[in-house]
N, C-alpha and C positions, 0 to 999 in steps of 0.2 A: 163267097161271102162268109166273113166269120162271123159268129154269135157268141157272145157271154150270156151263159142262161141262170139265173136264180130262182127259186119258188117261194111260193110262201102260198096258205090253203086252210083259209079260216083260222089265221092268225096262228098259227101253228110256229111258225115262225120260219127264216130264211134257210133254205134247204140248197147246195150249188149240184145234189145230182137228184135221181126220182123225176126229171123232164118227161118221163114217157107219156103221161096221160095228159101236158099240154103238145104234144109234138105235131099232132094235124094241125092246130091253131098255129104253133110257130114256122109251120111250115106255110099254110097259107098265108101270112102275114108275111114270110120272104118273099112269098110268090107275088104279095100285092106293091114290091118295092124294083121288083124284075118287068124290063120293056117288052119282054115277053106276056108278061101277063098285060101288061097295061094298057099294049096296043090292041090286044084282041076286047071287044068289048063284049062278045059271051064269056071268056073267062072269067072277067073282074065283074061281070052285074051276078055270074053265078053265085058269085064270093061275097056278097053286099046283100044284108036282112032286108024285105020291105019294110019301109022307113027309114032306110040307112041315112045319118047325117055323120058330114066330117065337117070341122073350123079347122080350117086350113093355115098354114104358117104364117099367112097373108090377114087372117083374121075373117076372111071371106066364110059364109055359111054352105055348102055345097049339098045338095040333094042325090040319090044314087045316079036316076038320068043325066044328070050335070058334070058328075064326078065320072060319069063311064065314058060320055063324048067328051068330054076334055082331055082324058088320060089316051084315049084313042089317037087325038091327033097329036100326041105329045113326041118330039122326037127321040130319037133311040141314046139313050145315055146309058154309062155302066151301073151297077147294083151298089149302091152305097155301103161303106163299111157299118157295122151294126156292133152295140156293144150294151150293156150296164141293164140287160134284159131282168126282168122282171114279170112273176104270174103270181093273180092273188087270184084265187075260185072265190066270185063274191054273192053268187046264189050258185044251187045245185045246178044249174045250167047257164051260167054268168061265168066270162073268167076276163077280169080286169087285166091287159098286158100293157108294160111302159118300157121304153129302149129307147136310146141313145143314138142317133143317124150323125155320121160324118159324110162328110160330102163336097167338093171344091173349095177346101178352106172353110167350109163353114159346120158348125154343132147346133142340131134340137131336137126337142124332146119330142115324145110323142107318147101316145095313150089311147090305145084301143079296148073296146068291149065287145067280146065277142062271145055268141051264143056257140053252144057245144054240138049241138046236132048239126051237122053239115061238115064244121063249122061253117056259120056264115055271121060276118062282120054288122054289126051295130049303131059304133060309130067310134069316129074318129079324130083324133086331135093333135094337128103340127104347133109347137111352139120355139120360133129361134129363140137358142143361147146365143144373148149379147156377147162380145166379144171383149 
């Protein structure tokens, strides 16, 4: 899976090296796009804050319960390419990420927040690029 990674960190402005200190978030967030992870559902509910909400591509509102047996029965597909990454630290334990999914002909955005300690995800948000 490749990754284009950029920073940015209380407005400091766009940085393309210095990743290390979001590198467990962007790893977990690979990890949440791998069938590996998705089909195990103690991986992915470890990975998901209580409270966890995603609006899904579909526009659908998904709760963590929802999102973890769903992702479980979901069948086994490869790891989408990933690219146009993006981290803004938006409180001392907030770090806003937004990336780019390709996927069978198709592109969308996406926009996660995720807490630092663990990390563990917050919530999340699919939006298709029209074509």
């Amino acid at each position: 899976m490749r990754a284009t990674i950029a920073v940015a960190d209380y407005g400091r402005g766009m940085r393309e090296s210095d990743t290390e200190p979001f590198r467990a978030i962007r790893d977990a967030e690979l990890s949440l796009l791998t069938s590996e992870t998705r089909r195990d559902a103690t991986r992915t509910a470890a990975l998901l804050a209580d409270g966890f909400v995603e609006i899904g591509r579909s526009g659908r509102r998904w709760t963590a319960p929802e999102i973890v047996a769903a992702l479980a029965e979901e069948p086994e597909r490869p790891a989408p390419t990933t690219s146009d990454w993006l981290f803004n630290r938006v409180a001392a334990d907030l770090v806003l990420v937004t990336y780019v999914i390709r996927s069978d002909g198709s592109e969308s955005r996406h926009s996660s927040l995720w807490r630092t300690d663990g990390p563990v995800l917050v919530f999340h948000q699919g939006t298709v690029v029209a074509s």
